[in-house]
Residue, then its C-alpha position, 0 to 999 in steps of 0.5 A: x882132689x883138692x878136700x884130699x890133701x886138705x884132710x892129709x894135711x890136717x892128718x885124718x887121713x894118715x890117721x886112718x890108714x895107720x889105724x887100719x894098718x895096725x888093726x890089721x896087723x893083730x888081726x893077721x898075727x891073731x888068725x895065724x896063731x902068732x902072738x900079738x906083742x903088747x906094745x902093738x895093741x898098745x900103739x893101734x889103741x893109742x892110734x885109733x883113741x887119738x882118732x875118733x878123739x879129734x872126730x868127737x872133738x871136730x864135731x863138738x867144735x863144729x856145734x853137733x854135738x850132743x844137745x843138753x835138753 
């Protein structure tokens, strides 16, 4: 429990659950017709961005990378 709140308090965790709150959002609004309003596809591709942009940058840091030949 203890890796947990390690990963909340660096916020890996509450980044992927507002991106997969926001995703399922357009995809709710888009399977029932509705339409999905910009600042919302905005705000799910800055999320997710931000994401998998510390992701890559934590894995860089971390020397896995990828490997000039």
């Amino acid at each position: 429990m203890g890796t947990f709140w390690t990963l909340f308090a660096e916020s890996y965790i509450m980044q992927g659950v507002l991106g997969v709150v926001f995703a399922g959002a357009i995809v709710y609004l888009s399977l029932t017709g509705r339409v999905v309003p910009d600042y919302l596809v905005n705000f799910t591709a800055l999320i997710l961005g931000f994401y998998f942009g510390s992701k890559v940058g934590g894995a860089v840091a971390a020397g896995r990378g990828p490997r000039e030949e």
